[in-house]
MDAnalysis code that builds the backbone (N, CA, C; Angstrom):
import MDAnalysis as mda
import numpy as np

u = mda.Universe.empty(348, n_residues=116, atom_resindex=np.repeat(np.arange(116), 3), trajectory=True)
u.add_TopologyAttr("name", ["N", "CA", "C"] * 116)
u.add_TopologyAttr("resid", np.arange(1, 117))
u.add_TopologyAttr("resname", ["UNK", "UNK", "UNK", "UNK", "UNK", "UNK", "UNK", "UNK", "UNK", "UNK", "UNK", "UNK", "UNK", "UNK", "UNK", "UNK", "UNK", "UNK", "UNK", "UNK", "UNK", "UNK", "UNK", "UNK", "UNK", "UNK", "UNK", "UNK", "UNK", "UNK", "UNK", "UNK", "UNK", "UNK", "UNK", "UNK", "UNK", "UNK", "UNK", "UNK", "UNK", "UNK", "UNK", "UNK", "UNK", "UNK", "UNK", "UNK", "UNK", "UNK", "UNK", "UNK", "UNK", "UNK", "UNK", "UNK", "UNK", "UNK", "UNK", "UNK", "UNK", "UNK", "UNK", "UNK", "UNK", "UNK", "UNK", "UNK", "UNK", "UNK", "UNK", "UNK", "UNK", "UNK", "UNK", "UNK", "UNK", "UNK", "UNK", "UNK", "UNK", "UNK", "UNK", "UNK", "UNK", "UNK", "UNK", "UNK", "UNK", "UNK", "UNK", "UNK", "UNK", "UNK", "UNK", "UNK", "UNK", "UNK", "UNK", "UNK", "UNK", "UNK", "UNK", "UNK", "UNK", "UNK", "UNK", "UNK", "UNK", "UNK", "UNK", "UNK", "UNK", "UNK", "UNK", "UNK"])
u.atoms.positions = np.array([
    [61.547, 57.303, 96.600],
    [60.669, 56.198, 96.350],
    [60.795, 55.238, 97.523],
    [59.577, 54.771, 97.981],
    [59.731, 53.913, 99.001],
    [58.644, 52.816, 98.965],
    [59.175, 52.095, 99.619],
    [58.126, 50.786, 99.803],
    [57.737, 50.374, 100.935],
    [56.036, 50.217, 100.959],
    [56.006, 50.532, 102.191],
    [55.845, 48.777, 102.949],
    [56.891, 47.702, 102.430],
    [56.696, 46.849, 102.656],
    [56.310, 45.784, 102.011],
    [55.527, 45.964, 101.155],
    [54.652, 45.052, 100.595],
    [54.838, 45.246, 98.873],
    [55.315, 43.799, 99.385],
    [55.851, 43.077, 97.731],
    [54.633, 41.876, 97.495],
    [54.650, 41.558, 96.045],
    [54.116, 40.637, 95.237],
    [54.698, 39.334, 94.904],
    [54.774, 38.446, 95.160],
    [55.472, 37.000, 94.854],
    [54.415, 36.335, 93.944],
    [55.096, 36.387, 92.508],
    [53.873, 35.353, 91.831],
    [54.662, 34.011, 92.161],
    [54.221, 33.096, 91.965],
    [54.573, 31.632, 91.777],
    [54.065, 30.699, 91.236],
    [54.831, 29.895, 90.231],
    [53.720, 29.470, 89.567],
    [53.053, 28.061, 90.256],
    [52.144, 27.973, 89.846],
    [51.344, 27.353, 90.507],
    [51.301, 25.536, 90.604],
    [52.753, 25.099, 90.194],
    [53.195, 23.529, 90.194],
    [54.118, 23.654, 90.630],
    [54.993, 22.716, 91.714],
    [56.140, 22.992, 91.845],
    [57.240, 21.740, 91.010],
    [58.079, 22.237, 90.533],
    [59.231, 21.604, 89.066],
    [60.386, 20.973, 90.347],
    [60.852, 20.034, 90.009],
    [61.695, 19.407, 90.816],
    [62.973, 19.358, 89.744],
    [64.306, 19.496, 90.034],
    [65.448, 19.705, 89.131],
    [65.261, 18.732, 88.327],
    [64.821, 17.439, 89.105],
    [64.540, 15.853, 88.161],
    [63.377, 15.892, 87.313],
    [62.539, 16.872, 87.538],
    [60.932, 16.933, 86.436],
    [61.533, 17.901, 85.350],
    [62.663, 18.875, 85.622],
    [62.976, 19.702, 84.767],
    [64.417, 19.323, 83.650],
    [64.782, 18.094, 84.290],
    [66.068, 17.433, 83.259],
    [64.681, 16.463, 82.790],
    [64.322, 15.828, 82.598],
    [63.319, 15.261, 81.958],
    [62.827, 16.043, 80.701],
    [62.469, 16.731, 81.422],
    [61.587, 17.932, 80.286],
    [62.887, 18.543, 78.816],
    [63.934, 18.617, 80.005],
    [65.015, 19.235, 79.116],
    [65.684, 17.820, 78.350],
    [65.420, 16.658, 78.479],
    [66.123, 15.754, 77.742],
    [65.099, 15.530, 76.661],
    [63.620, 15.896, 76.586],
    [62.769, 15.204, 75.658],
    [63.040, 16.539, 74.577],
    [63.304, 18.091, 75.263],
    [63.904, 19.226, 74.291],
    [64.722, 18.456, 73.296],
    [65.966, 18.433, 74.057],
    [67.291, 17.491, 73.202],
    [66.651, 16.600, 72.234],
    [66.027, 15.714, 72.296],
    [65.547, 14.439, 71.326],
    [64.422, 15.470, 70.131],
    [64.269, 16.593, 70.506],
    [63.206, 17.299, 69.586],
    [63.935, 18.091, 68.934],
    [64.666, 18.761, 69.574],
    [65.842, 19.394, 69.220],
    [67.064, 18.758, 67.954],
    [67.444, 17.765, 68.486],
    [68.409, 16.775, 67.518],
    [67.438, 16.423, 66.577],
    [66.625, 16.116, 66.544],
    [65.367, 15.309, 65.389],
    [65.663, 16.645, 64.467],
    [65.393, 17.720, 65.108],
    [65.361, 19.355, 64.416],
    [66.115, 19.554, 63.500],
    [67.541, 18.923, 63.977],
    [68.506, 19.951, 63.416],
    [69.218, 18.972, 62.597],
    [68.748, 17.583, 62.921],
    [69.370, 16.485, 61.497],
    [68.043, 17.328, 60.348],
    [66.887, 16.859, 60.674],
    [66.256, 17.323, 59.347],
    [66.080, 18.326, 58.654],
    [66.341, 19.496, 59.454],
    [66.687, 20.993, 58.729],
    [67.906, 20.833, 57.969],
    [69.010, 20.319, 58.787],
    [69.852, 20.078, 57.876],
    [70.055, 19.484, 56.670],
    [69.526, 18.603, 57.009],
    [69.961, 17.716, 55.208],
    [68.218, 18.005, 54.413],
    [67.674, 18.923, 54.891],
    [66.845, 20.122, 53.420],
    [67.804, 20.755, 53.350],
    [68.155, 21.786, 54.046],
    [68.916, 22.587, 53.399],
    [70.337, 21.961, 52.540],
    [70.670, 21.195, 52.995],
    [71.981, 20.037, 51.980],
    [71.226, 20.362, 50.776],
    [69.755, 19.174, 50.930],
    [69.169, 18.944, 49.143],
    [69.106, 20.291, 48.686],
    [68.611, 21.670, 49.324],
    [68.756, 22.822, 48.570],
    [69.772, 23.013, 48.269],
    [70.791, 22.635, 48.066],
    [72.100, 23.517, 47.882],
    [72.692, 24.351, 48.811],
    [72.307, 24.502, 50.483],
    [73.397, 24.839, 51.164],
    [74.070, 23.830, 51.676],
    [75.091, 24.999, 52.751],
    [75.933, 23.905, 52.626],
    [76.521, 23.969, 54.203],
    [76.923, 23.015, 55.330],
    [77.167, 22.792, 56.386],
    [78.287, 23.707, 57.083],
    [78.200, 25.079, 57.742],
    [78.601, 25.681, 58.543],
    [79.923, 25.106, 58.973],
    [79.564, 23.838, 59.879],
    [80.465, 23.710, 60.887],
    [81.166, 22.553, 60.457],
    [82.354, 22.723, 60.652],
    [83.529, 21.959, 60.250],
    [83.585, 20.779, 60.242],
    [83.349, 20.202, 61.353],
    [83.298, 18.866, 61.898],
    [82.008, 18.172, 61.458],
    [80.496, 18.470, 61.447],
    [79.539, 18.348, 60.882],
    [79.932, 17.649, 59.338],
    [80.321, 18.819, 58.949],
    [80.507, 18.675, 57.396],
    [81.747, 17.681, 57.433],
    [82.756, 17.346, 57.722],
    [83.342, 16.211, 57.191],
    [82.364, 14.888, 57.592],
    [81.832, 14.926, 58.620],
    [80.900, 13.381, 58.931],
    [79.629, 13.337, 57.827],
    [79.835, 14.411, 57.753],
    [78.181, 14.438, 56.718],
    [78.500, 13.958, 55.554],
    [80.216, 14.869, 55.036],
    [80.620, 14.181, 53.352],
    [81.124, 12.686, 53.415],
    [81.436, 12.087, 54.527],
    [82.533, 11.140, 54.815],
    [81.345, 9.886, 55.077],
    [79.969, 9.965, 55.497],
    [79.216, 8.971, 55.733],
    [77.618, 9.221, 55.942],
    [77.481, 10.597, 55.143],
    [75.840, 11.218, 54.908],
    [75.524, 10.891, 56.167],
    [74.118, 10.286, 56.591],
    [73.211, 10.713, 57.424],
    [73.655, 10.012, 58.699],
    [74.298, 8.792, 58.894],
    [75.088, 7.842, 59.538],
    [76.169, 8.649, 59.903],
    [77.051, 9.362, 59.279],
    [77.353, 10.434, 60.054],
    [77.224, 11.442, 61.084],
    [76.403, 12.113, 60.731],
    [75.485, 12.780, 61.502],
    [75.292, 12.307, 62.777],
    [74.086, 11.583, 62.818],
    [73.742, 10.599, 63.599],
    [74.485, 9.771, 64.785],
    [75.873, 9.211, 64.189],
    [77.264, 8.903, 65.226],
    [77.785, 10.358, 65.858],
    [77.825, 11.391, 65.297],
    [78.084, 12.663, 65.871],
    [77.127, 13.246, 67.036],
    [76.002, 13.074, 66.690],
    [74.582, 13.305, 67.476],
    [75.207, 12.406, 68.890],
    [75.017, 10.894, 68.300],
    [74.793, 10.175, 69.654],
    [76.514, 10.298, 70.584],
    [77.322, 11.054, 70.115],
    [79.126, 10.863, 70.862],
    [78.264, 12.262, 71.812],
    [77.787, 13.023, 71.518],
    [77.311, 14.253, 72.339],
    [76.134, 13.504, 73.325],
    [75.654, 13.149, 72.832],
    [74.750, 13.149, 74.011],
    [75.436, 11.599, 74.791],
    [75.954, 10.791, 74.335],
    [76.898, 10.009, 75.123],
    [77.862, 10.302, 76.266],
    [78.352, 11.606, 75.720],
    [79.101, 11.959, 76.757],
    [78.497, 13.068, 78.044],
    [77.670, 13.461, 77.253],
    [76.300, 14.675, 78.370],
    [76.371, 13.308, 78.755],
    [75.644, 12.278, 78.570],
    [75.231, 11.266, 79.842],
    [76.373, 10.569, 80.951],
    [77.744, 10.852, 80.218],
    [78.551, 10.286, 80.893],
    [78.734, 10.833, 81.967],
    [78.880, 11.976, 81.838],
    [78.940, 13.334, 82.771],
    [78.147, 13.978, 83.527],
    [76.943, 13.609, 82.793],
    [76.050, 13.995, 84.115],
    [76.023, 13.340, 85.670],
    [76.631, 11.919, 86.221],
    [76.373, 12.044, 87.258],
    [77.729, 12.918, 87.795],
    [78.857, 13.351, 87.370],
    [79.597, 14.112, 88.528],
    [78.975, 15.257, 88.766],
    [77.401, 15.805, 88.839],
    [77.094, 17.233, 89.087],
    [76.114, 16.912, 90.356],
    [75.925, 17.704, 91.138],
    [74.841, 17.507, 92.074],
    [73.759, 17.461, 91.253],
    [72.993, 16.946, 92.131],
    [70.871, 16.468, 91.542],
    [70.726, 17.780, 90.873],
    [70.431, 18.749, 91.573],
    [70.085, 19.842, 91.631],
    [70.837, 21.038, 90.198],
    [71.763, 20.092, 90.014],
    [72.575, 21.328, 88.972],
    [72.674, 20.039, 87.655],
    [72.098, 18.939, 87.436],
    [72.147, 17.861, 86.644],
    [71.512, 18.396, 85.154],
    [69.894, 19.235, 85.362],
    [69.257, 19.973, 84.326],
    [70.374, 20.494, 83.153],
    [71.275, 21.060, 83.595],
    [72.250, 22.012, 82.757],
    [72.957, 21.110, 81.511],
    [72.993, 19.653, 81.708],
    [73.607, 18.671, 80.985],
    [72.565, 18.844, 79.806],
    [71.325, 18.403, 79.824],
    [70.952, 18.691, 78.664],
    [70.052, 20.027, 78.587],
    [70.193, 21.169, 78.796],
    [70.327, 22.465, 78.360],
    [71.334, 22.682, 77.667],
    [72.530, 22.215, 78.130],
    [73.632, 22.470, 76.982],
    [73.831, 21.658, 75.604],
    [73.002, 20.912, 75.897],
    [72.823, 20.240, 74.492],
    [71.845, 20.782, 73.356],
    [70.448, 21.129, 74.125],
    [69.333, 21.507, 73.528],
    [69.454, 22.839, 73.058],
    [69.763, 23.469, 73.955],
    [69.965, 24.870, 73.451],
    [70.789, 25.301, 72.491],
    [72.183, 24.724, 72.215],
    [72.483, 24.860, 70.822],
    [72.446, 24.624, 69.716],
    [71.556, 23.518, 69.720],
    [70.672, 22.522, 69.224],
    [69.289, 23.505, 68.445],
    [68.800, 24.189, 69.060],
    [67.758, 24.468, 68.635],
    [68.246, 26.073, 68.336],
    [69.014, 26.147, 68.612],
    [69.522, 27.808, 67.601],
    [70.069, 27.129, 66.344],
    [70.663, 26.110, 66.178],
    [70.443, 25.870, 65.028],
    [69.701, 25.434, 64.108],
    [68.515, 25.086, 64.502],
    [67.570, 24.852, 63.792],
    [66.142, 26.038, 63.296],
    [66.657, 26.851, 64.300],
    [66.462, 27.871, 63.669],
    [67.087, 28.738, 62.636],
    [68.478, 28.797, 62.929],
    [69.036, 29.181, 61.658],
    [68.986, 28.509, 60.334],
    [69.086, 27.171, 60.439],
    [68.325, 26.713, 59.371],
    [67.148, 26.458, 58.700],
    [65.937, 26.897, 59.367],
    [64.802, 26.813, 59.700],
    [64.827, 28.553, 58.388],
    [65.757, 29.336, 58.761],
    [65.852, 31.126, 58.394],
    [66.926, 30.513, 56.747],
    [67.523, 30.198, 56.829],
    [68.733, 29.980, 55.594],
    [67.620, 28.967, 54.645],
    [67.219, 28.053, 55.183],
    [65.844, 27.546, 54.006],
    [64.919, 28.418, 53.207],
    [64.839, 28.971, 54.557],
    [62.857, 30.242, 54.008],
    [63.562, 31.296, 53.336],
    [65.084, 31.687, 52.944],
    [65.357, 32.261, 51.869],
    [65.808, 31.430, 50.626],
    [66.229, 30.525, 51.115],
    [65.908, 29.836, 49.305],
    [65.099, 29.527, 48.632],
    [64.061, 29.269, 49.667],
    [62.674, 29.033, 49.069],
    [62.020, 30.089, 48.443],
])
């Protein structure tokens, strides 16, 4: 198999700057967190019940105000931390927020639509 040279480069057709793409990825996070407080406490009123350890004591220890102080210590500290990264590698701060963020809201999003 050979090539006789000639390759295809799509590209898309805007160019994303690391700073247009932490933007994008911080408004994820705020859609994301909105997500996964309110999936959560349906599935609470249904009768499940909170996975994760730490969650669940803030949740029994001070309901939604819980939560919520837990929410904002994470993304408090993503912000604290984001400036020791270069510009360019800054995006990843809230990818790591959003993205686990929104697998769980899918799983709860899946653990609802069977109780229902």
């Amino acid at each position: 198999m050979s090539s006789d040279g000639v390759y295809q480069h799509h590209r898309i057709p805007v160019t994303v700057t690391p700073a247009d793409l932490e933007r994008l990825l911080w408004v994820l996070v705020a859609v994301s967190l909105v997500g996964d407080v309110v999936t959560t406490f349906v599935g609470l009123h249904l009768g499940l019940a909170e996975s994760n350890p730490i969650a669940r004591s803030a949740i029994e220890g001070y309901g939604l105000a819980g939560m919520l102080v837990l929410k904002g210590l994470a993304v408090g500290i993503a912000l604290a931390c984001r400036p020791l990264l270069p510009e360019e590698y800054r995006p990843i701060v809230p990818a790591g927020l959003a993205i686990p963020w929104l697998a769980a809201v899918c799983i709860n999003v899946y653990m609802i639509s069977m109780v229902l």
